[in-house]
N, C-alpha and C positions, 0 to 999 in steps of 0.2 A: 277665284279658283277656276281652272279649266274645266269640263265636262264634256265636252266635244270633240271630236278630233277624226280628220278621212285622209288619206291618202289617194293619191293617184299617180302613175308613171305613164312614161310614153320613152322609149328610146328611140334616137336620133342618133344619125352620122355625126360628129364631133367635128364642125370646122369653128370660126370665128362669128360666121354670116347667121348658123342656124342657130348657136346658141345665143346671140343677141339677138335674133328676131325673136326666139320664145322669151326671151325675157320680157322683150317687149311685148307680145301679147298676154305675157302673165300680167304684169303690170295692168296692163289696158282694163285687164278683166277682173284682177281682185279693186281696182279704182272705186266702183261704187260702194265696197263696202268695206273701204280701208278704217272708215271709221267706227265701226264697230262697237262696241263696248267689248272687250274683254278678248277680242281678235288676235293671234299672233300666225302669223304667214310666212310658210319658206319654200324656195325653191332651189332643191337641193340639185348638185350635180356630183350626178361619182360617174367615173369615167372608167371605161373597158380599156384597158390596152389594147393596141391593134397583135402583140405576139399572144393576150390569152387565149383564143380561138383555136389558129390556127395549131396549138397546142393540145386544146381539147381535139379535135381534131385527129391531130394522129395520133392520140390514146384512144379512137374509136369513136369519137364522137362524144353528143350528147343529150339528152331527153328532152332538151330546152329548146330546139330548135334550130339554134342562132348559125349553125354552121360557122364556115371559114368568113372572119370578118373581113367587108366591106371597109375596113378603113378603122382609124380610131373610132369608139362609138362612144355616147355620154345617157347615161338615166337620167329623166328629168322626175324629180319626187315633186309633187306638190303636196305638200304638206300644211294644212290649218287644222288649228285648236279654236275654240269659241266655248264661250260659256253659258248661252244662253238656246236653248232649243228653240226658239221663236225666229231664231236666225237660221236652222237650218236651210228651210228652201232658199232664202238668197247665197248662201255662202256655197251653198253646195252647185245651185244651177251655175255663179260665178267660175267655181269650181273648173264645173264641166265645160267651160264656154271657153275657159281657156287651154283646157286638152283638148280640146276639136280644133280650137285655134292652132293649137302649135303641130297635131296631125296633119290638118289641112296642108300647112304652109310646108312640112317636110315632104307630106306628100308629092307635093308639085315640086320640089325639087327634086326629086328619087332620094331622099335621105331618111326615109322612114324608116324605121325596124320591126318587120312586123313579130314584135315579142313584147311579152306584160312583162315584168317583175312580178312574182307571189307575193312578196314579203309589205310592198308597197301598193297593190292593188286593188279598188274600189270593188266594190257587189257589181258595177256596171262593167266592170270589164272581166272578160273572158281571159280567162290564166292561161286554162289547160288547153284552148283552143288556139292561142298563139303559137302552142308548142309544135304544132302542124298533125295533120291524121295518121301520119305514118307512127308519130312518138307516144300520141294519143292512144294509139289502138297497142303498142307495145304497153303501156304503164297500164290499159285497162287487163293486160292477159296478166302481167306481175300479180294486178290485184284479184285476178281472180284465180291464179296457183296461191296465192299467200294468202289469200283472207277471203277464201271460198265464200261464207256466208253472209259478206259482204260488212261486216262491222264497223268499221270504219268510212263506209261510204252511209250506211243508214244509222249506225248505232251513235255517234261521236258528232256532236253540233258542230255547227259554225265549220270554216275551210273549204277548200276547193273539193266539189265531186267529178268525179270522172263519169259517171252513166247517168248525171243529171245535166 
């Protein structure tokens, strides 16, 4: 039975080059603990059209950040399940060794995105702050005409806060 389970994205320009070198350092990095007991490991890619963008775009934009795309873009999820909490520090520093790895390497080619996924994102990575200060300081004014007493940033666990 599963019990465990993290996510992490990192988006990337979509060529041929960058999506086989993260593979490769995904690889590289879940290696020492592919053997696991109870391990199951993915690394997902959903891909952005290069016209969703510029679509969002001239409807005004959007609170995400991502502006007019750069090109086809890809999310990379990594995604593991583990059964055993005695695993967490290896699987999760593995984890993270491979999103540094595969930021590093876009980075130095200008292929990085500086934007998270919500829906896939770790407690180490900043959401709301990929969305840049300008989107950030817009969604903290929404929440603070809409939910004055701030409910959902203090009252409602778990999720993304804007003023923390």
């Amino acid at each position: 039975m599963l019990s465990k389970a993290a996510y992490m994205n990192v988006i990337i320009k979509a060529d041929t080059a960058n999506v086989q070198a993260a593979t490769n350092i995904y690889m590289g990095a879940i290696d020492p603990v592919k053997s696991t007991e109870g391990l199951v490991c993915s690394l997902t890619l959903q891909s952005y059209a290069e016209s969703l963008l510029p679509s969002s775009e001239f409807k005004g934009g959007d609170v995400l950040g991502l502006g007019a795309s750069p090109g086809p873009l890809v999310n990379l999820l990594l995604l593991t399940h583990w059964s055993d909490a005695k695993y967490d520090d290896a699987i999760l520093g593995n984890m993270r060794t491979a999103l540094r790895g595969i930021d590093e390497y876009a980075t130095s080619r200008g292929a990085k995105i500086d934007h998270v996924y919500m829906n896939y994102a770790s407690e180490d990575q900043d959401v709301v702050k990929s969305y840049g200060g300008k989107n950030k300081s817009f969604l903290r004014e929404v929440s603070k005409k809409y939910d004055p007493e701030g409910l959902f940033q203090k009252g409602v666990p778990g999720g993304r806060k804007l003023f923390i």
